[in-house]
VOBA-1610 file (N, C-alpha, C; in pm, whole numbers, padded with zeros to 5 digits, always signed):
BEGIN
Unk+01160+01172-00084Unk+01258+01073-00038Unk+01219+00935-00090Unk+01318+00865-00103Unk+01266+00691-00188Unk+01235+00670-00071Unk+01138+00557-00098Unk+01060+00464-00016Unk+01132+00307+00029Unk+01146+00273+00100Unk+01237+00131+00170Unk+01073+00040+00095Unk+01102-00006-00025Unk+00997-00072-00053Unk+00981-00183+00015Unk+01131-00246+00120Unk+01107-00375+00191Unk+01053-00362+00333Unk+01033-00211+00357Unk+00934-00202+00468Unk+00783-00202+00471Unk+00751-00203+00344Unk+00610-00192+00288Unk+00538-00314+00186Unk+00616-00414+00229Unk+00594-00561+00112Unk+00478-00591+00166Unk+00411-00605+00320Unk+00332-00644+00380Unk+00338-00810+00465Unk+00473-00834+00378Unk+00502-00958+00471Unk+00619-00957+00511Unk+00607-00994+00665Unk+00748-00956+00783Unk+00796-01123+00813Unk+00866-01141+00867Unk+00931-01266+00946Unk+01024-01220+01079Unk+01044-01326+01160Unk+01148-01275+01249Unk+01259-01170+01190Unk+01287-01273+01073Unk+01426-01193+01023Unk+01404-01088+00947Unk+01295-01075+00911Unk+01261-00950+00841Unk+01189-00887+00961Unk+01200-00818+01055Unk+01035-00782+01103Unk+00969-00666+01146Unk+00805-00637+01159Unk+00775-00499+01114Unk+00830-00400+01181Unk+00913-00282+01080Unk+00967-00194+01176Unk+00943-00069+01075Unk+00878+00027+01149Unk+00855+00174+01088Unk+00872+00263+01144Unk+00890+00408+01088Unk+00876+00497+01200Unk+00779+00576+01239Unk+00811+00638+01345Unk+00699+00656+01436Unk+00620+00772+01373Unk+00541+00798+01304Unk+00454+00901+01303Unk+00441+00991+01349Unk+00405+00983+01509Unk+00385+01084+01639Unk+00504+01167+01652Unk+00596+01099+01723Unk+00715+01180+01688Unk+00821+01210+01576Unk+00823+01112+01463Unk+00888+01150+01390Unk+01041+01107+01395Unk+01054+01060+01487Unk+01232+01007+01578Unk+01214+00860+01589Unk+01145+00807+01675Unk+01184+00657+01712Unk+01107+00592+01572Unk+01134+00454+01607Unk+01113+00366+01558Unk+01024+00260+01585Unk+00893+00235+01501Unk+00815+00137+01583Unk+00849-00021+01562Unk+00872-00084+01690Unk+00922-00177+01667Unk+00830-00289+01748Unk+00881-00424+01743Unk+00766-00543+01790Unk+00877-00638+01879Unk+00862-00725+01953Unk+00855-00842+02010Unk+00810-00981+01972Unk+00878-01040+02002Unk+00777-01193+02041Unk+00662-01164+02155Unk+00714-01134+02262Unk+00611-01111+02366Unk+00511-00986+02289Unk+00545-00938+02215Unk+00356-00847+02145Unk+00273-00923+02082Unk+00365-01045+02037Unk+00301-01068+01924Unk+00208-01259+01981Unk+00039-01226+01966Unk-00009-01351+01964Unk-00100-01428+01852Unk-00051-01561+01881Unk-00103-01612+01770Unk-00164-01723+01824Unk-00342-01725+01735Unk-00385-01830+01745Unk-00466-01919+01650Unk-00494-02076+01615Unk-00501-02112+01480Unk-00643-02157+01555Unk-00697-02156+01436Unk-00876-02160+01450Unk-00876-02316+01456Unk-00967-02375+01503Unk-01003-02531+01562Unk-01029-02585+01430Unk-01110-02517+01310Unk-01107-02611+01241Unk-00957-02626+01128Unk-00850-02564+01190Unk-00729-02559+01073Unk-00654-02643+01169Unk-00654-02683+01299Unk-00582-02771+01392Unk-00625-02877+01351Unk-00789-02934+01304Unk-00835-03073+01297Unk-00765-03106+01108Unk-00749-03021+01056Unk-00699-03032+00891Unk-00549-03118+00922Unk-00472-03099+01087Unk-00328-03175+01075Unk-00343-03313+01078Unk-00474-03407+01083Unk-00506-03505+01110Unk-00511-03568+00973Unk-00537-03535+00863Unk-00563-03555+00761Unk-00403-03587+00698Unk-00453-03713+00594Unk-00313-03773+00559Unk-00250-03693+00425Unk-00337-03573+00378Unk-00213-03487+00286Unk-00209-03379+00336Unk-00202-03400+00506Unk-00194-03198+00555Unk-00032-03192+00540Unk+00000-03047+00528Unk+00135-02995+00508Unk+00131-02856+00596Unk+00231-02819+00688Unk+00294-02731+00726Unk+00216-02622+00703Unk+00197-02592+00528Unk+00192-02427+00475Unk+00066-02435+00449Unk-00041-02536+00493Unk-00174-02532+00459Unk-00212-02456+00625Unk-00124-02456+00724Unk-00229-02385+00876Unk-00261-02260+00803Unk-00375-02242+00880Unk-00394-02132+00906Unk-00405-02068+01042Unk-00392-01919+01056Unk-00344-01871+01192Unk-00378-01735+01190Unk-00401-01675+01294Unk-00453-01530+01315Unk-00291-01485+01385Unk-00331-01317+01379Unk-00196-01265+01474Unk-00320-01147+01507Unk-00242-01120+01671Unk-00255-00949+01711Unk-00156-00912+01764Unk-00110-00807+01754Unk-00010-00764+01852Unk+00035-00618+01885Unk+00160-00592+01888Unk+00162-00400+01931Unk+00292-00391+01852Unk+00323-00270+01844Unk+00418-00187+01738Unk+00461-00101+01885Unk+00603-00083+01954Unk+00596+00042+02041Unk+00705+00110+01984Unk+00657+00248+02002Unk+00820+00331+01961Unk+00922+00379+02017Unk+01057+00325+01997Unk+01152+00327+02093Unk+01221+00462+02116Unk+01119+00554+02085Unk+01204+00644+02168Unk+01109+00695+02290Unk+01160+00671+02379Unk+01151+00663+02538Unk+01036+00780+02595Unk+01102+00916+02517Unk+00990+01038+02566Unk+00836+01027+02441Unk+00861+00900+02322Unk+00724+00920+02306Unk+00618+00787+02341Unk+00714+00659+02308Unk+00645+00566+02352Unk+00481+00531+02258Unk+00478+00568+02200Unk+00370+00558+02084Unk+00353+00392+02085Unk+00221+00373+02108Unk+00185+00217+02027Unk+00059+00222+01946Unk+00129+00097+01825Unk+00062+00031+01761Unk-00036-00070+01743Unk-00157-00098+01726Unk-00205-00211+01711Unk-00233-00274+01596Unk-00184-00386+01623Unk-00170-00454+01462Unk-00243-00580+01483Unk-00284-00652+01331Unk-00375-00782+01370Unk-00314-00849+01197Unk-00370-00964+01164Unk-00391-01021+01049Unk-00346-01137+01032Unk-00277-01187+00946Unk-00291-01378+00912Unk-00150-01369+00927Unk-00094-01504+00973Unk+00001-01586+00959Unk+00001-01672+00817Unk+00117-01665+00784Unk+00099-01773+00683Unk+00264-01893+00728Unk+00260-02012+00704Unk+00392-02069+00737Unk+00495-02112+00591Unk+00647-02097+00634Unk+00678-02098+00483Unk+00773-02182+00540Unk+00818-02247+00436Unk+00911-02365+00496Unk+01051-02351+00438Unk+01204-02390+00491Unk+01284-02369+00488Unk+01404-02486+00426Unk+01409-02531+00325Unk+01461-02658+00274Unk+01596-02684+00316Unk+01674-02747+00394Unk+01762-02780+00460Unk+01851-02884+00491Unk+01985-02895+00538Unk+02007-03076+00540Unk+02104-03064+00657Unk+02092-03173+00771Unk+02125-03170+00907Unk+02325-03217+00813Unk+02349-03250+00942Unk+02540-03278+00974Unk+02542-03387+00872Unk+02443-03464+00896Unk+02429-03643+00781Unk+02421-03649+00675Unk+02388-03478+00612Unk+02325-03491+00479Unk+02180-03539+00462Unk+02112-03560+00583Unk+01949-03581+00525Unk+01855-03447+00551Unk+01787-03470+00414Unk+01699-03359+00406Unk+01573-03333+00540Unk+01608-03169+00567Unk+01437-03170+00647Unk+01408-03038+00620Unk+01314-02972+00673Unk+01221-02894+00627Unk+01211-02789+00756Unk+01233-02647+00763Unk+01223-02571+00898Unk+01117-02483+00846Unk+01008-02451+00914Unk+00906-02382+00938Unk+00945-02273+00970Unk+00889-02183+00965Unk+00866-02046+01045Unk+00720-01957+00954Unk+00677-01868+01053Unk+00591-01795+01045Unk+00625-01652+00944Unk+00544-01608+00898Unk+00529-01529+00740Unk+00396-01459+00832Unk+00402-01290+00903Unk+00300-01236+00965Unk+00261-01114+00803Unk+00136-01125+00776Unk+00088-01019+00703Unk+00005-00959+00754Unk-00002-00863+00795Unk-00095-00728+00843Unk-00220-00685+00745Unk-00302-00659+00846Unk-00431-00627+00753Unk-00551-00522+00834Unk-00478-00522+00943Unk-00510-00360+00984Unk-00365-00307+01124Unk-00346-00155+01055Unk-00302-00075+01145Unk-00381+00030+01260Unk-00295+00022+01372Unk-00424+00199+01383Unk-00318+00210+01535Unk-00264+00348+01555Unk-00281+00450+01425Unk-00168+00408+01318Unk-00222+00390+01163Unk-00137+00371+01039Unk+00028+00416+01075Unk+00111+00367+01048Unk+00245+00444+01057Unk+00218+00535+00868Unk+00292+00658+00835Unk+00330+00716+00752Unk+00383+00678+00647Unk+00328+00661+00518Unk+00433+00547+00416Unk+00523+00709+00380Unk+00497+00786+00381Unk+00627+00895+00355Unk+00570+00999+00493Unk+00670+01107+00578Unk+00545+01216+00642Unk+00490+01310+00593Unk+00413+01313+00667Unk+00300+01433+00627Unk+00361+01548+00715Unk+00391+01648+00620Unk+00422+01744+00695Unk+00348+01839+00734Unk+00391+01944+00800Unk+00290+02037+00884Unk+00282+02154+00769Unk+00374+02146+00724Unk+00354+02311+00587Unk+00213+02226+00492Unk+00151+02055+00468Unk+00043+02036+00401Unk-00095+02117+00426Unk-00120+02091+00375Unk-00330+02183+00398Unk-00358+02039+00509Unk-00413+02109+00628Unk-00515+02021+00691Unk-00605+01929+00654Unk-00662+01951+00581Unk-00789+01862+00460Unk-00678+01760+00370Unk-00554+01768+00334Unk-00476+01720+00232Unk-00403+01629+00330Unk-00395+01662+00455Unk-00317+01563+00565Unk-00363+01461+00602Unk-00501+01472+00642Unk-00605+01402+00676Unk-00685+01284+00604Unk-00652+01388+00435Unk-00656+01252+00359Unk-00572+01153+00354Unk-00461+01192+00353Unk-00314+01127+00378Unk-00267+00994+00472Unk-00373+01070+00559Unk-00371+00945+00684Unk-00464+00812+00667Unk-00592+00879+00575Unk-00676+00769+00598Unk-00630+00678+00460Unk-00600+00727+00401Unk-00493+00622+00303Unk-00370+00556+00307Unk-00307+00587+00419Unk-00235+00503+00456Unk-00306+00413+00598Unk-00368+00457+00635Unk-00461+00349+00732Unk-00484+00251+00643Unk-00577+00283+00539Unk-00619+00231+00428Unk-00502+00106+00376Unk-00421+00115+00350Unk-00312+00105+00268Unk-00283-00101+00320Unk-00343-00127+00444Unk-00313-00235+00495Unk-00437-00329+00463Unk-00551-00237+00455Unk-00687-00309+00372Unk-00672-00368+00262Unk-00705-00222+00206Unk-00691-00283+00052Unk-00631-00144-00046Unk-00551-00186-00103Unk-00496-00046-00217Unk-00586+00065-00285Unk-00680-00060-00328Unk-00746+00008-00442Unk-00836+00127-00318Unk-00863+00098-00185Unk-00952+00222-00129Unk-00813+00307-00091Unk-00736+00280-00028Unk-00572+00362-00035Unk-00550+00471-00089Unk-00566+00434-00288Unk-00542+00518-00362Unk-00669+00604-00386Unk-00746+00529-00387Unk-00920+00636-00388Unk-00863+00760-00315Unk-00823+00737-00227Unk-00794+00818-00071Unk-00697+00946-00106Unk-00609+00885-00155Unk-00498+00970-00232Unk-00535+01042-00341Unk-00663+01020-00413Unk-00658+01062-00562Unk-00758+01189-00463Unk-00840+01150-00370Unk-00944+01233-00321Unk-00847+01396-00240Unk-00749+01321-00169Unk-00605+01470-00175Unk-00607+01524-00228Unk-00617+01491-00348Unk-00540+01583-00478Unk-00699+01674-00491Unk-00786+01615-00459Unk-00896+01736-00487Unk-00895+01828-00365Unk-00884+01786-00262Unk-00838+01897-00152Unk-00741+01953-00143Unk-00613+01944-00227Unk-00540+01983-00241Unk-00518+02102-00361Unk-00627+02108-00440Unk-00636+02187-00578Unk-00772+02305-00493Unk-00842+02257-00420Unk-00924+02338-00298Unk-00810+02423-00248Unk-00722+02389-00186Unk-00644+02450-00083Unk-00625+02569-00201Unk-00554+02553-00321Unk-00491+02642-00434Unk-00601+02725-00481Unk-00726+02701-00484Unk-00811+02776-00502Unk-00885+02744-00641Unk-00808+02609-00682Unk-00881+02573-00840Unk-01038+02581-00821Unk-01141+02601-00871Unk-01294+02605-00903Unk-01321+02446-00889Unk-01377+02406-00827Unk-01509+02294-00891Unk-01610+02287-00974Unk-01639+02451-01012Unk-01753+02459-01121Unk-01705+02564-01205Unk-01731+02488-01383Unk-01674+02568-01476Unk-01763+02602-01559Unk-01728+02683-01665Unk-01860+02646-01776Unk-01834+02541-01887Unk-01941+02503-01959Unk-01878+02438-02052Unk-01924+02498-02210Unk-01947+02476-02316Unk-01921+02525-02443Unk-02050+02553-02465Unk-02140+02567-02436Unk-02277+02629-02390Unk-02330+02741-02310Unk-02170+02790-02220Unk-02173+02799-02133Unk-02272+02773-02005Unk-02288+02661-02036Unk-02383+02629-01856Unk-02238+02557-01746Unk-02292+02603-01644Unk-02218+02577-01545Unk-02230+02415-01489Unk-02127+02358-01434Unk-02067+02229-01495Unk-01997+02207-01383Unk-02043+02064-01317Unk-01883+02018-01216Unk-01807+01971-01271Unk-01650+02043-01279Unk-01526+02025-01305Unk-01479+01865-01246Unk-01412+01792-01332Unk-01362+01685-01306Unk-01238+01686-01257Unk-01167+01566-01226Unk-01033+01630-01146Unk-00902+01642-01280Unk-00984+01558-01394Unk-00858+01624-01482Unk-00846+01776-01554Unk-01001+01805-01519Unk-01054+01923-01556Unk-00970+02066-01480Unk-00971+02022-01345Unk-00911+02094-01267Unk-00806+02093-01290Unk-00733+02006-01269Unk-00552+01981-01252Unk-00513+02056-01379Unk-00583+02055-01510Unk-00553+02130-01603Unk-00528+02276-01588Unk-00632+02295-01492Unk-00667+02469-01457Unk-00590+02461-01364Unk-00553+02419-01303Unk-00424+02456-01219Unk-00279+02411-01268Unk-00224+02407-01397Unk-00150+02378-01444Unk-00137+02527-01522Unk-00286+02574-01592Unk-00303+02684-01648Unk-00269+02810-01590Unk-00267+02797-01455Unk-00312+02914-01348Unk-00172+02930-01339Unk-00077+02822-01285Unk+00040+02795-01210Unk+00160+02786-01227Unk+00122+02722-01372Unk+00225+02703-01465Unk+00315+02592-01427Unk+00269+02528-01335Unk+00363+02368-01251Unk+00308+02274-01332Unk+00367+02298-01451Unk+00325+02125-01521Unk+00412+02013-01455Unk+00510+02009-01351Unk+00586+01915-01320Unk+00445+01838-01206Unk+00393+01958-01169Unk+00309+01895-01012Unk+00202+01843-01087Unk+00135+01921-01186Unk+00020+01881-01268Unk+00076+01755-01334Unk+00179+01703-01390Unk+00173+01606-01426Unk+00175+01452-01330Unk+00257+01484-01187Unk+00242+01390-01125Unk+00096+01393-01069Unk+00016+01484-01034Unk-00139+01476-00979Unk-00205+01406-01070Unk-00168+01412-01251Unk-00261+01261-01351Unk-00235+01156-01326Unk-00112+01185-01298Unk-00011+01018-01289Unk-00100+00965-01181Unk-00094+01025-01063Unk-00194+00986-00977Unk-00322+00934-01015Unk-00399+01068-01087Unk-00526+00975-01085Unk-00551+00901-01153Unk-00474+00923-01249Unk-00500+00777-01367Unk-00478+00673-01241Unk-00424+00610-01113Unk-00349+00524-01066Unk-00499+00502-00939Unk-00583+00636-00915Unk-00658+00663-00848Unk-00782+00623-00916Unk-00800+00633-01041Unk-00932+00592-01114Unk-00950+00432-01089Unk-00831+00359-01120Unk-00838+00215-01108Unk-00925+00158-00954Unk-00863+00203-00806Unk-00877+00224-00730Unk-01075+00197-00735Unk-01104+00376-00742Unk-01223+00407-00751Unk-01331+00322-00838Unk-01272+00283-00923Unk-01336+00167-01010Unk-01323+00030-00998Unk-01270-00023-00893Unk-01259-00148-00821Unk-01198-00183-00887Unk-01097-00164-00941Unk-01017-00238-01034Unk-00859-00253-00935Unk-00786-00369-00948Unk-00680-00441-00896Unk-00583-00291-00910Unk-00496-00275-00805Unk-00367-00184-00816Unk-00268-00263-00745Unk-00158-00250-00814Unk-00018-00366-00829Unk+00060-00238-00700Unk+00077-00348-00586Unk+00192-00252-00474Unk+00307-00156-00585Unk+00360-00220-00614Unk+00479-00160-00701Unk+00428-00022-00725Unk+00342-00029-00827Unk+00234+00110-00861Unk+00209+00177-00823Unk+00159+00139-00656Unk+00157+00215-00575Unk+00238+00311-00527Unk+00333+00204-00477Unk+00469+00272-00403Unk+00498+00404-00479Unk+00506+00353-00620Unk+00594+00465-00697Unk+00481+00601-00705Unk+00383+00587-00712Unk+00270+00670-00707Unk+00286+00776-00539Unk+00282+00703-00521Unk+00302+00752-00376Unk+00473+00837-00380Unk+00519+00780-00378Unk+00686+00857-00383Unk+00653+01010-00505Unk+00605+00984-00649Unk+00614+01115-00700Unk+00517+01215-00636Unk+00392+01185-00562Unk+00285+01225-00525Unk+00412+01318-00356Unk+00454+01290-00321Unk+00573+01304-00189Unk+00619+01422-00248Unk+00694+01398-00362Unk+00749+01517-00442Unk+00692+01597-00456Unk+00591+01629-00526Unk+00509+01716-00562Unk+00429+01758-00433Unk+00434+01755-00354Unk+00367+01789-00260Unk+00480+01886-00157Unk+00621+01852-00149Unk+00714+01899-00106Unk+00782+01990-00193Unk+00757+01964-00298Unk+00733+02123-00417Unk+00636+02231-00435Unk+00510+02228-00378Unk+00450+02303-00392Unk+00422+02367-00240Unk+00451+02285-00146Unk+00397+02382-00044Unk+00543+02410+00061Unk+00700+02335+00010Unk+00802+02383+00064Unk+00928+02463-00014Unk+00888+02434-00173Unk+00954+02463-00308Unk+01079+02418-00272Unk+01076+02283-00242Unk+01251+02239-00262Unk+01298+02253-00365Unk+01252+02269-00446Unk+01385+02275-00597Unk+01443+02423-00580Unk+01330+02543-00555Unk+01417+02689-00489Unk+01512+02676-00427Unk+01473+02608-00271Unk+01583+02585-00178Unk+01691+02542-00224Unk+01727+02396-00309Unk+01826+02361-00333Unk+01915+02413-00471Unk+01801+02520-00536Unk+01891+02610-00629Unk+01943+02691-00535Unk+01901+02784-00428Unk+01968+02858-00384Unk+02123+02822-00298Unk+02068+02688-00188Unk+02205+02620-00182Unk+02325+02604-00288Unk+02257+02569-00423Unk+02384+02546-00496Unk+02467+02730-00531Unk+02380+02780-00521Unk+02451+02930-00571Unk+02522+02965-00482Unk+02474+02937-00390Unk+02597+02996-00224Unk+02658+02908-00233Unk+02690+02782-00265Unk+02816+02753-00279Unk+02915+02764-00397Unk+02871+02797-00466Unk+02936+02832-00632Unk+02965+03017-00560Unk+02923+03070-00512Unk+02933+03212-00471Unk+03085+03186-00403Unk+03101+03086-00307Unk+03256+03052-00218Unk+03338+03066-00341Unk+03340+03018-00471Unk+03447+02987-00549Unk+03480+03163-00569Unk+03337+03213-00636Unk+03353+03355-00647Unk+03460+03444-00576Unk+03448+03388-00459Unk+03504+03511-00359Unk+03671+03428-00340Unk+03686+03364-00415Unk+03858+03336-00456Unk+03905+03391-00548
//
């Protein structure tokens, strides 16, 4: 399923504000308040307004608050924390003179429990779910451990299939298999070059990650969405399902 990339930017406002769904149940929606949400600015960013070039978008400000989910029989909450930032609003009253409206810009920087950037379903491997979660926990830290997290799936996930961790190599001495090593052999085995190809896509996206190297949200997202696919192909075979849907309905024309 596409991803609402404007639920996952990491920065909310009133008018934008954080809303996901619920994990636990799967139905409601986690949603926030003013009354969840508190904010307080550290003493030495209050004494910076004294100063004759302070501006508006220089505070700084903490948030904590709760996520609850509105549906009634599950009631699920969230705890959320991270920075305020203030962004200003360029404007001009009834007179035509210019002024300036503030408001608050909340970015998150830890969840728990994580909401789902796609679900994890129950047909996944246990070990492949679990990774799932702690990368999207992850996901509010920092990316690059996120995708570590995700690329580390895909090895519990080639476990679940039964790929080897140890191969030989042209010597034959026995050898730990790498994960492109594997994904190959399970491409070989399986013949799913569609899944094998999104599991590189991955780790090429997962190596960066693991190697402390910067990963661009965008990248992510989309990483994450084919990684969804392929995962709902191999352990629910939607493309079967929805060939067979299309034949039963091409079968109705038949029977005219």
């Amino acid at each position: 399923m596409p991803i609402d990339r404007g639920r996952w930017s990491g920065c909310y406002t009133t008018d934008d504000p954080m809303e996901f769904s619920c994990a636990r149940c799967k139905r409601g929606t986690l949603r926030t308040s003013k009354a969840d949400i508190k904010i307080k600015e550290p003493r030495y960013s209050k004494e910076n307004h004294n100063h004759k070039d302070f501006s508006l978008e220089n505070t700084i400000e903490r948030f904590i608050g709760f996520l609850v989910c509105d549906n009634l029989a599950c009631g699920e909450v969230v705890s959320v924390s991270g920075i305020v930032e203030t962004a200003i609003t360029p404007d001009f009253d009834d007179n035509g003179l210019y002024f300036e409206s503030p408001y608050p810009v909340f970015s998150p920087k830890s969840m728990f429990p994580a909401p789902h950037i796609f679900e994890i379903r129950d047909t996944f491997p246990p070990l492949v779910r679990e990774e799932l979660k702690l990368a999207f926990q992850c996901f509010w830290v920092d990316l690059s451990i996120s995708v570590s997290r995700l690329r580390t799936s895909i090895e519990r996930l080639l476990d679940h299939q039964g790929v080897p961790r140890i191969g030989l190599d042209k010597k034959k001495n026995h050898r730990r298999l790498d994960l492109y090593a594997r994904i190959k052999l399970y491409e070989d085995t399986s013949g799913d070059k569609e899944s094998s190809d999104t599991m590189n896509a991955l780790r090429v996206v997962g190596n960066l990650g693991t190697h402390g190297k910067s990963v661009e949200l965008n990248d992510y997202i989309i990483a994450v969405e084919i990684y969804e696919i392929a995962l709902l192909e191999i352990f629910e075979k939607t493309s079967e399902k929805i060939k067979e849907m299309k034949q039963r309905l091409m079968s109705l024309g038949d029977a005219n």
